[in-house]
C-alpha positions as CSV (number, residue, x, y, z in Angstrom):
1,X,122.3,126.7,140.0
2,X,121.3,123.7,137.7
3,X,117.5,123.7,139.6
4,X,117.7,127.3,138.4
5,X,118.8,126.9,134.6
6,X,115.9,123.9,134.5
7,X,113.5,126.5,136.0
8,X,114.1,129.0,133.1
9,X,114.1,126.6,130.6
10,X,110.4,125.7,131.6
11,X,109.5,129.5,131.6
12,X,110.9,129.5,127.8
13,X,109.1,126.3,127.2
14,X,105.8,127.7,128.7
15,X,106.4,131.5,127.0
16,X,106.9,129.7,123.3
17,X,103.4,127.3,123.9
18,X,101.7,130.7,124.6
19,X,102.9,132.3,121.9
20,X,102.0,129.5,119.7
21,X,98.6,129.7,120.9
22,X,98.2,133.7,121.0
23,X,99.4,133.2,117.2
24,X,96.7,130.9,116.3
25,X,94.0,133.3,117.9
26,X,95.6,136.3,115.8
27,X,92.4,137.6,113.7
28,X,93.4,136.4,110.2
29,X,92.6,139.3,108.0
30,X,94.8,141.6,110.0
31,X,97.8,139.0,110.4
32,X,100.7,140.2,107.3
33,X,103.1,137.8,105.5
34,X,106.1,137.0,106.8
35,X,107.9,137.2,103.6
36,X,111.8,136.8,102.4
37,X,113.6,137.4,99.2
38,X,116.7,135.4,98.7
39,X,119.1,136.0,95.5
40,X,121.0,133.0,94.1
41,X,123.6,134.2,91.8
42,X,125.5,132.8,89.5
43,X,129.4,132.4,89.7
44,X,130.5,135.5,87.0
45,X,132.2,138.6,87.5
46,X,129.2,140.6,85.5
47,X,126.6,139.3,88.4
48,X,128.9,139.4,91.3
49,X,129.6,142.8,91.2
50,X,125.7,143.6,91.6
51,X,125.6,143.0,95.6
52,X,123.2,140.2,96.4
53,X,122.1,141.8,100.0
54,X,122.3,145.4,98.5
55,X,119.7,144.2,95.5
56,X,117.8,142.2,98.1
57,X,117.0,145.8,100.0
58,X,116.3,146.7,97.1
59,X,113.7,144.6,95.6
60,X,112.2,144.7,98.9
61,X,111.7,148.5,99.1
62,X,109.6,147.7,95.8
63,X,107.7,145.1,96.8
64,X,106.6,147.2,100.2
65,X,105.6,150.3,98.0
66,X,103.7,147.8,96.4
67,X,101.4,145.4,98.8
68,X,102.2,148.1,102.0
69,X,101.6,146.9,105.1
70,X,100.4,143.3,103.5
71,X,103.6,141.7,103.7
72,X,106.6,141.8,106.5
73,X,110.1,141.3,105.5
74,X,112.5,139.5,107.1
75,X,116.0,140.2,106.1
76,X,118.0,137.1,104.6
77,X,121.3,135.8,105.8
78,X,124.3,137.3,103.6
79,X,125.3,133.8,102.8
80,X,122.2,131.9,102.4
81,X,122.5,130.4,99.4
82,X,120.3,127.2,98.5
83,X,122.8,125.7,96.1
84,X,126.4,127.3,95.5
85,X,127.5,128.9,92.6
86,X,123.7,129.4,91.3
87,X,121.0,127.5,90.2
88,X,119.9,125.7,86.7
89,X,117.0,126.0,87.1
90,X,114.8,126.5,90.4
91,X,112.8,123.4,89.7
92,X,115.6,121.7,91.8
93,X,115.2,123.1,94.8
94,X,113.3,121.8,97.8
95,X,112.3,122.5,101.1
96,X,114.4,120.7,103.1
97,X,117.7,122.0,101.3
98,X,116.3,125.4,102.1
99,X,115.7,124.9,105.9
100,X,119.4,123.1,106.1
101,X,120.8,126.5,104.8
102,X,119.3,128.7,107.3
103,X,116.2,127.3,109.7
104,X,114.5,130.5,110.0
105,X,112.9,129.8,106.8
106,X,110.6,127.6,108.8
107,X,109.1,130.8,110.3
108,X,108.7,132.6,107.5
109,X,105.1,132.3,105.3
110,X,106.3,133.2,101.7
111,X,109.8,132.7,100.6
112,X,110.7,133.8,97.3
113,X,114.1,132.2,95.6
114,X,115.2,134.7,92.9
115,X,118.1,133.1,90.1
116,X,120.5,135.6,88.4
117,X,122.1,134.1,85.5
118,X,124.0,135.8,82.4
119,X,122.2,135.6,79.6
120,X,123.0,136.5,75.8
121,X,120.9,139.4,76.1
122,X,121.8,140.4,79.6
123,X,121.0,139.0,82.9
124,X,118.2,135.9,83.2
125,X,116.2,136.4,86.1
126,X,113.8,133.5,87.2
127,X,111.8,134.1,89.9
128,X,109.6,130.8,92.4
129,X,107.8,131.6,95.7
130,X,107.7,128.8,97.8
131,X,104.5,128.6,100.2
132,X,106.3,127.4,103.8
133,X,102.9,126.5,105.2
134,X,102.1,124.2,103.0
135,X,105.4,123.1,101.6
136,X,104.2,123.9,98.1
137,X,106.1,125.8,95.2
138,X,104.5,127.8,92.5
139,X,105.4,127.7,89.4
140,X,108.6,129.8,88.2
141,X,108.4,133.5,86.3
142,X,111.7,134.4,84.1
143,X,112.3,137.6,82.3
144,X,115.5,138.3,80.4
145,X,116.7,142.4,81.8
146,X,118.8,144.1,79.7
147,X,118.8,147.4,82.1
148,X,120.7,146.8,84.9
149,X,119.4,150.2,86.5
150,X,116.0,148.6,86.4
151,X,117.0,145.0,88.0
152,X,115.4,145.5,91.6
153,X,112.2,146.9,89.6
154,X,111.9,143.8,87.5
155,X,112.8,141.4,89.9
156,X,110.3,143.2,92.4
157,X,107.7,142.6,89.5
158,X,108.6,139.0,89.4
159,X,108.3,138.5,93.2
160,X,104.8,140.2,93.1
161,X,103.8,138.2,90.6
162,X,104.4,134.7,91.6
163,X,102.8,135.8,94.8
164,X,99.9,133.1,95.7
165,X,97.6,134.9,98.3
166,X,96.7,132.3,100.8
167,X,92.9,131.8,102.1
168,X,91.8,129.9,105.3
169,X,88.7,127.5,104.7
170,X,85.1,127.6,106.6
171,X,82.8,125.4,106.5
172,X,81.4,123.6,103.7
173,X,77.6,123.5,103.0
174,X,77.0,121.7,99.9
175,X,79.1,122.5,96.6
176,X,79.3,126.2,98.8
177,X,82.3,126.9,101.3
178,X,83.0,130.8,102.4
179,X,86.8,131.8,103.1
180,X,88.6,134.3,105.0
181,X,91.8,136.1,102.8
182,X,94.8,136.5,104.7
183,X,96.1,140.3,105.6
184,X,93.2,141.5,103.3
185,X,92.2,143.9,106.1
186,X,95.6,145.3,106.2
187,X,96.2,149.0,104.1
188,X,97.0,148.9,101.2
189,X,99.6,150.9,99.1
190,X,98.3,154.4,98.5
191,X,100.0,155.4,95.3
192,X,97.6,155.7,92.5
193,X,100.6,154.5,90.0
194,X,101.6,151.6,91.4
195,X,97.5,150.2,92.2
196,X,94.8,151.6,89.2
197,X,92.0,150.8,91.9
198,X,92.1,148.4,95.4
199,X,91.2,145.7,93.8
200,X,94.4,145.3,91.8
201,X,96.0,144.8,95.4
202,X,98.0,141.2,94.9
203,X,96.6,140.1,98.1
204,X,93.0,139.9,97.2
205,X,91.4,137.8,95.4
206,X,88.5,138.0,92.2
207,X,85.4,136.2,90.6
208,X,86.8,133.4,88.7
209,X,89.9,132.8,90.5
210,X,91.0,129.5,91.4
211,X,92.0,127.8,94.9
212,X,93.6,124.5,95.6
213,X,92.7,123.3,99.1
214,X,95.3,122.0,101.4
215,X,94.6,120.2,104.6
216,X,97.4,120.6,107.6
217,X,97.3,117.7,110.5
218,X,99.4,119.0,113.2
219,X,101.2,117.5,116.8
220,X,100.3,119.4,119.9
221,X,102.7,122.0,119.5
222,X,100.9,123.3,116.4
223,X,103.8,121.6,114.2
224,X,103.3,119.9,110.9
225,X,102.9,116.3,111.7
226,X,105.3,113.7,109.4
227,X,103.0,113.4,106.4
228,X,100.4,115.7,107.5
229,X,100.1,118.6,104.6
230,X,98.0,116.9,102.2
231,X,96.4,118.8,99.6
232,X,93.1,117.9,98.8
233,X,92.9,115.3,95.9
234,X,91.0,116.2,92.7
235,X,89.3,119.2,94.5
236,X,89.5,123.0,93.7
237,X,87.5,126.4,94.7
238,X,86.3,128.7,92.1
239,X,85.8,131.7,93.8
240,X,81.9,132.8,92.8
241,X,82.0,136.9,94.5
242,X,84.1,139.3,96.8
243,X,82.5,141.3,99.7
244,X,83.3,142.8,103.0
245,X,81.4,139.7,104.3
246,X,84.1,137.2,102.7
247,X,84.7,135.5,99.9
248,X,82.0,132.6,98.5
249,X,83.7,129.8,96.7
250,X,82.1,126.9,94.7
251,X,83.7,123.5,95.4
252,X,84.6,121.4,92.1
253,X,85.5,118.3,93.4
254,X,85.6,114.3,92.4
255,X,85.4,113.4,95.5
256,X,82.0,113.1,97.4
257,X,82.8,114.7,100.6
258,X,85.9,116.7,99.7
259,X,86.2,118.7,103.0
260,X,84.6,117.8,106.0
261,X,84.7,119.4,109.4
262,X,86.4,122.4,110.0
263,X,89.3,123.8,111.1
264,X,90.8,123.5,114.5
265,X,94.1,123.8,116.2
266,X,95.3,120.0,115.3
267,X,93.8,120.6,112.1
268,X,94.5,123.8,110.1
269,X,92.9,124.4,106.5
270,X,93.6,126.7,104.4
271,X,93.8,127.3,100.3
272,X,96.3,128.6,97.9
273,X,95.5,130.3,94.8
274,X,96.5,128.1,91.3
275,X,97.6,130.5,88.7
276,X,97.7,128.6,85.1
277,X,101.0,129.3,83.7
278,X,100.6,127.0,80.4
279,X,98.6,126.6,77.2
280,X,97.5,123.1,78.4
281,X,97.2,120.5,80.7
282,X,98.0,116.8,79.7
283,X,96.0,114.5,81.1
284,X,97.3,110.8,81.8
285,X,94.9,107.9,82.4
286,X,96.7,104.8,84.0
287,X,95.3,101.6,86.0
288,X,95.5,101.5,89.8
289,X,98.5,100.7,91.7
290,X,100.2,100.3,88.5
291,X,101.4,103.8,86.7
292,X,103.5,102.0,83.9
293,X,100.3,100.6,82.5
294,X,98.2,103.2,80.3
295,X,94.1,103.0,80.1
296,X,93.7,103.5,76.3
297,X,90.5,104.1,74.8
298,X,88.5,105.9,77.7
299,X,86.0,108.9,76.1
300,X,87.0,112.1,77.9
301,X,84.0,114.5,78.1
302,X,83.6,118.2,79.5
303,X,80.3,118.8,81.2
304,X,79.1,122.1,81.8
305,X,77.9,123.0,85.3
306,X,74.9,125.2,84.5
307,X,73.3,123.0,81.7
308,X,75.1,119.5,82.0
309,X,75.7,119.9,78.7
310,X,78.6,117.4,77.5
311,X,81.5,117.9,75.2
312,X,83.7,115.0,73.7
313,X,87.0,116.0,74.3
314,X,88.6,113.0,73.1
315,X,89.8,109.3,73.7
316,X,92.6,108.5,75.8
317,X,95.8,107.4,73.0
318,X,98.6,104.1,73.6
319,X,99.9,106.3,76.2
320,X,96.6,107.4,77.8
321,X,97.0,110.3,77.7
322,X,94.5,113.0,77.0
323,X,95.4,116.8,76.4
324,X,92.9,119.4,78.1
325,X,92.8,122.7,77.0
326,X,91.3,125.9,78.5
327,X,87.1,126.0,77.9
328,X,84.8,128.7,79.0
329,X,84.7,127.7,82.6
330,X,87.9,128.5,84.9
331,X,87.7,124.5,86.0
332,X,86.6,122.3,83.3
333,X,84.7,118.9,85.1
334,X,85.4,115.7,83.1
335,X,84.1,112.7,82.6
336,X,85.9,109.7,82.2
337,X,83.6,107.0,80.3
338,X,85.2,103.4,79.8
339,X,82.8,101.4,78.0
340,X,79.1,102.1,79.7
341,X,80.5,103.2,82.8
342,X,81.7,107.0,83.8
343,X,84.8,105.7,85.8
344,X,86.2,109.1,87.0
345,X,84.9,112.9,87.7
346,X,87.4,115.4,87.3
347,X,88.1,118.8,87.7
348,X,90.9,120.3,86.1
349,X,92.4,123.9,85.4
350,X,93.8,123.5,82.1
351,X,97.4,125.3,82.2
352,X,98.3,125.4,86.3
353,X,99.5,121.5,86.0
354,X,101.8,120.0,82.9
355,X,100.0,116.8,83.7
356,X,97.9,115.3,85.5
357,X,97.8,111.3,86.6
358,X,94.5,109.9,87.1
359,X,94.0,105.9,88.4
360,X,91.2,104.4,87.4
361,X,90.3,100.9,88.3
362,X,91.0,97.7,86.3
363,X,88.1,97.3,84.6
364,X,88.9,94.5,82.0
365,X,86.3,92.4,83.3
366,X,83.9,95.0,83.1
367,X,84.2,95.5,79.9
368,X,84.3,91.7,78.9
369,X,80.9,91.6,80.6
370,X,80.0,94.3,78.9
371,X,80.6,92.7,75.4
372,X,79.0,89.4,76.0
373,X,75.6,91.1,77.5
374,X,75.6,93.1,74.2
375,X,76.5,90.1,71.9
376,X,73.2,88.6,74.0
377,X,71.1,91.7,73.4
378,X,71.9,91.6,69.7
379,X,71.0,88.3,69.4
380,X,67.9,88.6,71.3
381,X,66.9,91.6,68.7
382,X,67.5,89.1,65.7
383,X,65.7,86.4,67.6
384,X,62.3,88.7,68.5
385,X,62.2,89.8,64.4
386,X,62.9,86.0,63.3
387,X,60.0,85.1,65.8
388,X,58.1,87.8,64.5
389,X,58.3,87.3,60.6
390,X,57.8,83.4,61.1
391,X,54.8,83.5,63.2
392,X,53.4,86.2,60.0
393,X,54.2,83.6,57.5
394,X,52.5,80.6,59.7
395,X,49.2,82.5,59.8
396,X,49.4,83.3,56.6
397,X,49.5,79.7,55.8
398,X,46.4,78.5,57.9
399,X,44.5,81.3,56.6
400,X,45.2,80.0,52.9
401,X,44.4,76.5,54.2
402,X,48.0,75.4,53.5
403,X,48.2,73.6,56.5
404,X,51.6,70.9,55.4
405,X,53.3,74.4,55.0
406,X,51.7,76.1,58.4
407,X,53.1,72.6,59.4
408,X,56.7,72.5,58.4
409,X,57.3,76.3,59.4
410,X,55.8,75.4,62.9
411,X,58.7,72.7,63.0
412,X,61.2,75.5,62.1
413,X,59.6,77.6,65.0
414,X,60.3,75.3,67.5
415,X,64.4,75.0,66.3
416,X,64.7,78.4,67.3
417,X,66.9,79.4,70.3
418,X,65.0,79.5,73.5
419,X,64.7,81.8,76.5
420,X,66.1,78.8,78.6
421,X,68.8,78.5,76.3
422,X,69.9,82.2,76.7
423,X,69.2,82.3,80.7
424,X,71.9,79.2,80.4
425,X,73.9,81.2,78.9
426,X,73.5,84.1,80.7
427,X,74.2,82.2,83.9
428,X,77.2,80.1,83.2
429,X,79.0,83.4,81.8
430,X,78.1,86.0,84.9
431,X,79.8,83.6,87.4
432,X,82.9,83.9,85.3
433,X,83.4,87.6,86.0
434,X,84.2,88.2,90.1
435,X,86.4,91.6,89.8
436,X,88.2,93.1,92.8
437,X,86.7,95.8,92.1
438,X,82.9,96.1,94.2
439,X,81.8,99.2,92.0
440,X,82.8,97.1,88.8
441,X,81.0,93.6,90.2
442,X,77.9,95.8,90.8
443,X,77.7,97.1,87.7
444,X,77.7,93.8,86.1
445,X,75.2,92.2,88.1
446,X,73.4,95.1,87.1
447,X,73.7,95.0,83.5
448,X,73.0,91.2,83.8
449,X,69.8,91.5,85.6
450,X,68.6,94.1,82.9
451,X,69.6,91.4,80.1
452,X,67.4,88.9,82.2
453,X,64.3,91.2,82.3
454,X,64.7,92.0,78.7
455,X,64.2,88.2,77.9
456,X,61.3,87.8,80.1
457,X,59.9,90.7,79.1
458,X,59.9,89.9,74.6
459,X,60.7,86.2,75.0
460,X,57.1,84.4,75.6
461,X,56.6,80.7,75.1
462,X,53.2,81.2,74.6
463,X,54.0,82.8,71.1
464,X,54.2,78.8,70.3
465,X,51.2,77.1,72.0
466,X,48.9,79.8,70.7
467,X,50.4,79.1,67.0
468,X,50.3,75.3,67.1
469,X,46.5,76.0,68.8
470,X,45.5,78.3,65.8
471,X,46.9,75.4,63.2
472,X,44.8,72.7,64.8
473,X,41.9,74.4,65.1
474,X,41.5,75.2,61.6
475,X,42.8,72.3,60.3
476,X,38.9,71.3,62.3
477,X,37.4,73.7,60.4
478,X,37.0,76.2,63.5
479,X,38.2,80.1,62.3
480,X,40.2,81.7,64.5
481,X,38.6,84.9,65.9
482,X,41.9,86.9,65.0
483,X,43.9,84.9,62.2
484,X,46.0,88.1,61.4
485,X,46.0,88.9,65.4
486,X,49.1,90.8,67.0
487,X,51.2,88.3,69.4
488,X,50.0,88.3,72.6
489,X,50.9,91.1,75.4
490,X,54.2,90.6,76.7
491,X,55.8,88.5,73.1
492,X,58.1,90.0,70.7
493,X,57.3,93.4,72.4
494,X,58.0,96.2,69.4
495,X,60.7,98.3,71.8
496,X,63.3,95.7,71.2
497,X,63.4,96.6,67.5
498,X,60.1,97.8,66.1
499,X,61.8,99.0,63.4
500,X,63.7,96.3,62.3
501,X,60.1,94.2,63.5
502,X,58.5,96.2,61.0
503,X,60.5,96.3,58.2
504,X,61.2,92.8,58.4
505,X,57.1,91.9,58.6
506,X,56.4,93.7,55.7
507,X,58.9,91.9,53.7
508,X,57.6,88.8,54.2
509,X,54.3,90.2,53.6
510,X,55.3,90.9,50.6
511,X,56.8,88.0,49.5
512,X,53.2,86.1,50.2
513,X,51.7,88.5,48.3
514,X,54.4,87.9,45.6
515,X,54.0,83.7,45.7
């Protein structure tokens, strides 16, 4: 008898695996929701008297005559409720309260958790669907009814309204990925008053809609693994056309490869859409690792995908935070610039999100860098125009015979700061700054070597040989071929600051002319 027992129980074991696997190979389009409507009520004689399975029926005859045979409905429990005695607000609830009160909402795909409270005005109905695949809840949808006859109908609205259809994910090529809409191949409602044409069917999607990608690892029973839904950091779709052949998505993503591979049976992935429900988005800059310390001061621009044209939003405040609003793209990509360097790329759909954190790394050092290279740039600017206006006045001299002058200006020449003297510096300072960071220690050796160049480039010690070689000559009485001659190639080049070069010569020009 107990060989027996064990025997069936391995048939059952066997039967559920293939079931399992026969689901998996279901053809997608064709496969409805399993959907369920749950009414949390709270404790008053006004709202009790309304029958929470009786409105349930109710509210799903609606919704049926609305998405047809889209969506399957499973009837609730009659004494499911997710927390007794009604909700607050369903912003509290959570999945694993919901599975505790009845487990069969671990089969289900959409579950939609509907809050009756009395209201001033009548009866507060808030409405959140709750995606079981992916363990993620939209956003909630209130309405204050003053008709009671009209209570299923507007709660049926609700429902259909926080409805997120849900898209399974090919495979990527480029910024390009193609998806499959779930149930989108199943009928939909006929009535011409309840869709104005097919396209208003809440299952499908349109041009310009929005997808947030969500990757499933699961065990060999085709289970969610502990910590395997992740949704797809800093990536969405933006969904570019609609045809029988699918639907063609553009990937907006701060990642570099956002979504490798493809799906499989360890490894589901699939999409959910993001609705914006607010005017804005805030978003809040803080250093990695550590969330209670704000990034102030990073330049927040929005860069347009078609021209990569950029727009200043604004500077992160004390707080770090930055508010986005809605552009003229769906997705607005930002950069984040701190200092020289762009230290983020995000994509954002202003209103689906209250905020937003983004980590960026510490990048004091960078910035310290940063400073001192320009501090050296600046004075090599002043340094190439000094250089410049002295070497004017020297020749000036020798070619008015006033060679004590020529003389004592040469002496004043040589006092000026050297190239040596500014490699020195150059080299004691850059092996102060080692950050943890590998993309921030890269970009200041970069910025470094630049600085280097710049000085061998405008910085020549010829500029004093050939001066000291023009004075001595003449004072033989031999005429330089050139007095007035430009420096020589590769000396106080004119990109560093030809105009300041300029400007400056001509002064002293003029003064000459004025003595």
């Amino acid at each position: 008898m107990l060989f027996g027992l064990c025997l069936f129980g391995l048939c059952l074991v066997g039967v559920n695996s293939f079931t399992v696997g026969a689901q998996s190979d279901k053809a997608w389009e064709v496969d409805p929701y399993r959907v369920s409507v749950w009414m949390v009520m709270e404790a008053k004689p006004e709202l009790s008297e309304l029958g929470a399975k009786e409105l349930t029926q109710q509210v799903h005859r609606y919704c049926r005559n609305f998405v047809g045979g889209g969506w399957r409905f499973v009837e609730p429990p009659v004494e499911a409720r997710p927390i007794a005695g009604g909700l607050a607000s369903l912003e509290d609830l959570d999945f694993e309260s919901l599975v505790t009160s009845d487990p069969e909402v671990a089969d289900l795909d959409k579950l939609f958790v509907a809050s009756l409270r009395g209201g001033a005005g009548g009866i507060m109905v808030e409405v959140r669907e709750l995606d079981v695949a992916t363990r993620l809840w939209g956003p909630s949808y209130r309405r204050e009814i003053s008709q009671r006859q009209r209570l299923a109908r507007d709660v049926g609205e609700l429902v259909i309204q926080s409805f997120r259809p849900v898209v399974r994910l090919g495979t990527a090529k480029g910024k390009e990925i193609n998806v499959r809409m779930r149930a989108s191949r199943l009928a939909p409602p006929e009535d011409p008053l309840l869709l104005t044409t097919p396209e208003d069917w809440p299952l499908l999607l349109r041009p310009d809609d929005v997808l947030q990608p969500v990757q499933i690892a699961k065990d060999r029973h085709g289970k969610p693994r502990p910590g395997g839904i992740l949704p797809v950091p800093w990536t969405l779709l933006v969904v570019q056309s609609v045809t029988d052949q699918g639907v063609a998505c553009q990937i907006a993503s701060g990642l570099r490869y956002p979504l490798r591979g493809s799906s499989g049976f360890r490894l589901e992935r699939i999409a959910l859409l993001a609705r914006p429900t607010m005017e804005k988005t805030v978003l809040r800059l803080h250093i990695r690792d550590h969330p209670e310390q704000p990034v102030r001061g990073c330049a927040v621009y929005a860069v347009k995908p078609d021209t990569n044209q950029t727009t200043l939003i604004g500077r992160s405040d004390a707080q770090g935070i930055v508010p986005i609003l809605p552009g003229d793209e769906p997705v607005r990509i930002l950069y984040v610039r701190y200092g020289d360097r762009v230290m983020a790329r995000l994509p954002i759909l202003p209103g689906w999100k209250s905020e937003q954190l983004a980590s960026l790394p510490d990048d004091a050092v960078r910035l310290e860098a940063e400073g001192f290279v320009k501090g050296i740039q600046e004075q090599l600017i002043d340094l190439v125009v000094r250089r410049k206006v002295m070497a004017v006045r020297i020749r000036r001299r020798i070619a008015d015979e006033k060679y004590d002058e020529a003389e004592q200006l040469l002496d004043q020449f040589r006092t000026l700061t050297t190239r040596e003297a500014l490699y020195r510096q150059l080299q004691d300072r850059q092996q102060r700054y080692s950050p943890d960071d590998r993309r921030s220690q890269g970009h200041i050796d970069r910025i470094f070597r630049e600085v280097n160049s710049q000085l061998q480039l405008h910085l020549s010690d010829a500029l004093t040989g050939e001066l000291r070689n023009e004075l001595s000559a003449a004072k033989r009485g031999e005429k330089p071929s050139s007095p007035e001659a430009a420096p020589s190639s590769g000396d106080d080049g004119e990109s560093v600051a030809s105009e300041e070069s300029k400007a400056a010569v001509d002064s002293a020009e003029d003064d000459e002319a004025e003595g």
